[in-house]
C-alpha positions as CSV (number, residue, x, y, z in Angstrom):
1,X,0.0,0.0,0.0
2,X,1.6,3.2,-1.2
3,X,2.4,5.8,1.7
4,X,0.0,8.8,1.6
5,X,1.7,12.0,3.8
6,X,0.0,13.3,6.5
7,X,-2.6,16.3,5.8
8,X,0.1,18.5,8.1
9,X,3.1,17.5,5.5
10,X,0.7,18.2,2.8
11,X,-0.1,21.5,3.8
12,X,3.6,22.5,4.6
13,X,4.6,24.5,1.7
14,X,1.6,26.1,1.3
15,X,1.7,27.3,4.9
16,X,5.4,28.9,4.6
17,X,4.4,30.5,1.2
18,X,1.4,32.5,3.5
19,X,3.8,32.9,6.0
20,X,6.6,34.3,3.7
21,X,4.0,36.4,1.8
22,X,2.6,37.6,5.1
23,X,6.2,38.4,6.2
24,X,6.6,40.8,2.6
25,X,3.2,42.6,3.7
26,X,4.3,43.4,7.1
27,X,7.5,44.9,5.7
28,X,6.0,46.9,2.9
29,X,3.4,48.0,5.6
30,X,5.8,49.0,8.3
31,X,8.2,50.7,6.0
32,X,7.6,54.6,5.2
33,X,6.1,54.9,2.3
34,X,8.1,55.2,-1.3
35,X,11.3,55.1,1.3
36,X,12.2,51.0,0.1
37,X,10.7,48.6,-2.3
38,X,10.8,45.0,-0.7
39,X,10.5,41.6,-2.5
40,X,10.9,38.5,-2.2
41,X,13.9,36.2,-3.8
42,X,15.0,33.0,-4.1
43,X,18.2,31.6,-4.6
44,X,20.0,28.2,-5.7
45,X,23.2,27.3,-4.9
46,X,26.1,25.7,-7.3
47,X,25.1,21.9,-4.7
48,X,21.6,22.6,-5.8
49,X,20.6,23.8,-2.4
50,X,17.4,26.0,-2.9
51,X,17.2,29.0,-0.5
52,X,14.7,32.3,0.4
53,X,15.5,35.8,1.2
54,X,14.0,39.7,1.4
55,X,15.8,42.2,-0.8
56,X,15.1,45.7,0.4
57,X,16.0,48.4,-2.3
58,X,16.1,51.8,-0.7
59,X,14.2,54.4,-3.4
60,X,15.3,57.9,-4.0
61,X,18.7,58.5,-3.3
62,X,20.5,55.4,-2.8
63,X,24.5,54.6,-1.8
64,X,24.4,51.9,-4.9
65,X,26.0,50.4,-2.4
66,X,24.4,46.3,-1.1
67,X,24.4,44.5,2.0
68,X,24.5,40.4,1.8
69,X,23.3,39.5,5.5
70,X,24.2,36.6,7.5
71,X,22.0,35.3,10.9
72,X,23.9,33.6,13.4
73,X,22.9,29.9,14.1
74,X,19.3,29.0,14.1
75,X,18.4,32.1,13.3
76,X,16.5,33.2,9.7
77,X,16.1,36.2,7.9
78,X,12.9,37.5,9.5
79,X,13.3,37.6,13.2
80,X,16.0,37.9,15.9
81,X,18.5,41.0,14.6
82,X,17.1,40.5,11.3
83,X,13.8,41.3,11.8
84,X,14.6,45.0,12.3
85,X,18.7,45.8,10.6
86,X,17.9,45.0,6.9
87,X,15.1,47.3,6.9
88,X,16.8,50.0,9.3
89,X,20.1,49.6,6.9
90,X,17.9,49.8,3.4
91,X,16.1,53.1,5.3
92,X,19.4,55.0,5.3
93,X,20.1,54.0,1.7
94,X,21.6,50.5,1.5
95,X,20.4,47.6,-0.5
96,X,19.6,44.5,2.3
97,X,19.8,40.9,1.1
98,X,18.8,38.5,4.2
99,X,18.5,35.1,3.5
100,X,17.8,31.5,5.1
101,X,21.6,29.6,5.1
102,X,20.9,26.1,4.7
103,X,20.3,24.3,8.5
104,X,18.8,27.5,9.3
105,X,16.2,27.6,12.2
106,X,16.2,25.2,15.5
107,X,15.8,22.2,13.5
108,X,19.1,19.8,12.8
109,X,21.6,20.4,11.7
110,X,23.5,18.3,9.2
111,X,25.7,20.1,6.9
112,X,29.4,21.0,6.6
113,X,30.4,24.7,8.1
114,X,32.4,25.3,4.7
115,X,29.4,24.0,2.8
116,X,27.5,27.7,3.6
117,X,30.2,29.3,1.2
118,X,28.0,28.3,-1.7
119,X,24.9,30.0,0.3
120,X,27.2,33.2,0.7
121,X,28.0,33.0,-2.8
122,X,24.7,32.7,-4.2
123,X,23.3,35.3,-2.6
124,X,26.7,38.2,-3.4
125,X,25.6,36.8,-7.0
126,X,22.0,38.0,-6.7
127,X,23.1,41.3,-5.2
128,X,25.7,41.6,-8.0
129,X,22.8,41.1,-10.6
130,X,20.3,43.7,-8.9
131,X,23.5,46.5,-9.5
132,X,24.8,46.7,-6.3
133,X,28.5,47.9,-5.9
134,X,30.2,47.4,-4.2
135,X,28.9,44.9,-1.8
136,X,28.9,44.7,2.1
137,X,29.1,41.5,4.0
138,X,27.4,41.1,7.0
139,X,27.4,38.4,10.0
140,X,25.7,38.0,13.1
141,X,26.9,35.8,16.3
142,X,27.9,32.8,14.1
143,X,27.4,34.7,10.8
144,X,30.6,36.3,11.8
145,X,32.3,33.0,11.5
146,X,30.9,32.7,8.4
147,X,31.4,35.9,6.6
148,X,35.5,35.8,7.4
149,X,35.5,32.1,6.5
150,X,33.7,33.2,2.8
151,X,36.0,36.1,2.9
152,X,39.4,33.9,3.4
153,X,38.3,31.4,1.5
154,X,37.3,32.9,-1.9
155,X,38.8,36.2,-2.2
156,X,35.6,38.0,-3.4
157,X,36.9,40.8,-4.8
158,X,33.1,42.0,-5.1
159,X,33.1,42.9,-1.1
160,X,34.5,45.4,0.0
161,X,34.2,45.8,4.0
162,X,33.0,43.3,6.5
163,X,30.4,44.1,9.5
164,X,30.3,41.8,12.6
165,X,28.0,42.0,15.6
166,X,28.3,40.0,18.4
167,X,31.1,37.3,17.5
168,X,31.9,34.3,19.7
169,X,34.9,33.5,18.6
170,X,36.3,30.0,17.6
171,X,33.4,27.4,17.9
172,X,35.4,25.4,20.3
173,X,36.7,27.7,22.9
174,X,32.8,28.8,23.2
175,X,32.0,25.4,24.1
176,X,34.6,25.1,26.5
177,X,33.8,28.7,28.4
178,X,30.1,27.4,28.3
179,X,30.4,23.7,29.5
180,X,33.9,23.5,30.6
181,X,36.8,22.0,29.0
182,X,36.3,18.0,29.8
183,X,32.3,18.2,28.7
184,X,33.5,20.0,25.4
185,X,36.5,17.8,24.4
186,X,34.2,14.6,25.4
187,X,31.2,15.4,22.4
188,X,34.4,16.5,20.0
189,X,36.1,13.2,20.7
190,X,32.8,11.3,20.4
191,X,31.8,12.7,17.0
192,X,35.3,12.3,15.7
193,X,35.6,8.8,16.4
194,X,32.2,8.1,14.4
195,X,33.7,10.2,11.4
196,X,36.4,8.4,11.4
197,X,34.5,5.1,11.4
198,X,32.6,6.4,8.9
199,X,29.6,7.1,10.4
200,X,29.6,11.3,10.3
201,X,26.1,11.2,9.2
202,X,24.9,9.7,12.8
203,X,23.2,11.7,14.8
204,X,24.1,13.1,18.2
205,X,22.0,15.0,20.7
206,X,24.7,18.1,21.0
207,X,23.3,20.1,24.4
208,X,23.8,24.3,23.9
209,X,23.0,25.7,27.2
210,X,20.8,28.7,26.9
211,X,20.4,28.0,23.0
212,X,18.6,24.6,24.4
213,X,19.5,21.1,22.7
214,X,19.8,20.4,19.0
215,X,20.9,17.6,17.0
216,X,23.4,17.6,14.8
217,X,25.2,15.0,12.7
218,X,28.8,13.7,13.5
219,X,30.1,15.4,10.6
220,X,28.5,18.4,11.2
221,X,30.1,19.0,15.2
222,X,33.6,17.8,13.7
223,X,33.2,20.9,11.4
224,X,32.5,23.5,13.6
225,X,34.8,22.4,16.7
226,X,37.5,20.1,15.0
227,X,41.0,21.6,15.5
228,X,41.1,21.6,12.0
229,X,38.3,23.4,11.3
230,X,37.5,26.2,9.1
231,X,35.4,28.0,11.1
232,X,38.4,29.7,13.3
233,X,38.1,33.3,13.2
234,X,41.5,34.4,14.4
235,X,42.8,31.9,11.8
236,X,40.8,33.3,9.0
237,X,40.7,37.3,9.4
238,X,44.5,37.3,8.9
239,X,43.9,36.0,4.9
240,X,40.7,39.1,4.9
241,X,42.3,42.5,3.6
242,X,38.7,44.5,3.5
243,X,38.4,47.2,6.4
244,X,36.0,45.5,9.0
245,X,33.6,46.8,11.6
246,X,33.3,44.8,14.8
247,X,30.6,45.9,17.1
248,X,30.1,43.7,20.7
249,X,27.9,44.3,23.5
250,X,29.2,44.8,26.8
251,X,25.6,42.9,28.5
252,X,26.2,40.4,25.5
253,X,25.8,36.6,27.7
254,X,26.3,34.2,24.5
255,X,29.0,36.4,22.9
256,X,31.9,37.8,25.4
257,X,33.0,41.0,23.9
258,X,36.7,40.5,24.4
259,X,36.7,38.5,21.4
260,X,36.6,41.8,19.5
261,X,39.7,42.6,20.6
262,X,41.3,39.4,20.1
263,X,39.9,39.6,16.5
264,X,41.6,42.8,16.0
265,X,44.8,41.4,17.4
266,X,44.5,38.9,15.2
267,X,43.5,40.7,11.9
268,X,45.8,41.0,8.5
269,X,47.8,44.9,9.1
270,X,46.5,45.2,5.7
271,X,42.8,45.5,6.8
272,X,41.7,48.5,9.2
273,X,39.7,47.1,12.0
274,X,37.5,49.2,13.8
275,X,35.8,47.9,17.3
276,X,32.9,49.6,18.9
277,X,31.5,48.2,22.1
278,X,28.1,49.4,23.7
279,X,27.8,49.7,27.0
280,X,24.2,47.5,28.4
281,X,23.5,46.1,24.9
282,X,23.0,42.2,24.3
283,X,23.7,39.8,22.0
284,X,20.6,40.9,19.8
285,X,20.7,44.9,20.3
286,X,17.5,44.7,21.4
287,X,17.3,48.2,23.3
288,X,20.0,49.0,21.0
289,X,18.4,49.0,17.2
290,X,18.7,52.9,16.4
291,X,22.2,53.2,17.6
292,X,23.4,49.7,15.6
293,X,21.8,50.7,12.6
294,X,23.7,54.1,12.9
295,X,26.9,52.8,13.9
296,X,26.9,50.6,11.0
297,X,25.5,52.6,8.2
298,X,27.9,55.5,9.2
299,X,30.9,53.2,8.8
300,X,30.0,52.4,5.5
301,X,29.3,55.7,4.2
302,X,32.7,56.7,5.4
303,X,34.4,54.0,4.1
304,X,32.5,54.8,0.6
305,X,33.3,58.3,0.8
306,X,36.8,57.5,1.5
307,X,37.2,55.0,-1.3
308,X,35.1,57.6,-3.8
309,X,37.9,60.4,-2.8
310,X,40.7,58.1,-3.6
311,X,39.3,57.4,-6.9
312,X,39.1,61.4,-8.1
313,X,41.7,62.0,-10.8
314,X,44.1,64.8,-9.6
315,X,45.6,67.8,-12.0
């Protein structure tokens, strides 16, 4: 007898299209009028990975300048930090881009770190297409890992400055402040003994303190926590060469702002780093959303200006 799905599978994709149509209302809605045009996208990866964003275009006078955003991990493009910065950023005149990374949300998590390159890429492509030059990368929390990875890693000569709130640092090294060194290297030993038995796609119930408990394939924890993983930020910012803006909260419980610092220790001499730490804000800016949004678009429309001035022939 063939296997019918349930009426709640059925219904699935018809519930996150209302949901996602909803969400491009309530943005249009809440924005002020002819100030930015918001639609949805969609994306594909070069692994065939299919993935959903919001592209804000600001109207009138505009940077021409985009904004590829990243959310931290289980985050999404529509809540946390992202449900207000894309729209606050495309208010002061800078295309947004926020997008869904594959594993996105609470539920598990199975894929490589380095495999959300091709995500990153995808959607620097779609800015690219839409005219937007030159292009701003973006991380939040774990996004941050991301973004300097991308950045190390390919050499996208299309972005040209980095933003980073709230980083955590190397993977590992959080696990340890949050659970203690023995508890940490016990689940990194574990999942790297079933990789190398070849069993990375077995699952393991990974426990993430205040982020709750997820699961997560042996493959995927190896990834993010192996000593030979490419997630390490201090590793990766010294191959970045881009000016970058680090911004930490001093109230920040998930993401100890002395990793800024570190970071800029660690950064290439080529790249100017700029830290900025506010006093009482957390690890989503929540009290803080005004001052973010001005901290970063005023970074950015320095770093333009400076970069424009350059440019201007002399005699």
């Amino acid at each position: 007898m063939k296997h019918r799905p349930s009426a709640g599978k059925r219904l699935w994709p018809y519930a996150v299209a209302a949901a996602l149509l909803a969400l491009t209302a309530h943005a249009a809605a809440a924005r002020p009028a002819g100030r930015v045009t918001v639609s949805l996208v969609h994306l594909k990866t070069v692994d065939g990975v299919r993935l959903t964003g919001i592209f804000r275009r600001p109207a009138g006078k505009c940077e021409n300048a985009g904004v590829v955003m990243l959310h931290g991990y289980s985050g999404n493009f529509y809540s946390g930090i992202m449900d207000f910065l894309p729209q606050a950023l495309a208010a002061r005149g800078f295309a947004t881009l926020a997008f869904n990374m594959r594993d996105h949300d609470r539920g598990p998590k199975q894929s490589r770190f380095e495999d959300n390159r091709h995500d990153i890429a995808a959607a620097v492509d779609a800015m690219a297409r839409r005219g937007c030059d030159p292009i701003f990368l973006y991380g939040h929390s774990m996004g941050t890992n991301h973004a300097l990875d991308y950045l190390a890693a390919r050499k996208d000569a299309r972005i040209r400055g980095v933003l980073l709130t709230a980083p955590p640092g190397n993977l590992f090294a959080w696990n340890v402040r949050m659970f203690g060194s023995q508890a940490a290297r016990r689940v990194l030993q574990k999942a790297r003994e079933l990789v190398s038995k070849g069993h990375g796609r077995q699952w393991m119930l990974i426990d993430l303190g205040p982020l709750g408990k997820a699961l997560y394939t042996a493959s995927h924890v190896v990834s993010l926590r192996g000593p030979r993983s490419v997630s390490d930020p201090y590793r990766n910012i010294t191959r970045v060469s881009v000016p970058i803006l680090i911004v930490s909260g001093l109230a920040d419980r998930l993401a100890d702002a002395s990793v800024a610092d570190r970071l800029r220790r660690s950064a290439n001499p080529a790249a100017a780093v700029t830290v900025v730490k506010l006093p009482a804000a957390g690890h989503r800016f929540s009290a803080h959303r005004q001052k973010l949004a001005d901290i970063l678009s005023r970074w950015m429309s320095a770093h333009l200006k400076s970069s424009r001035a350059r440019h201007i022939p002399k005699g």
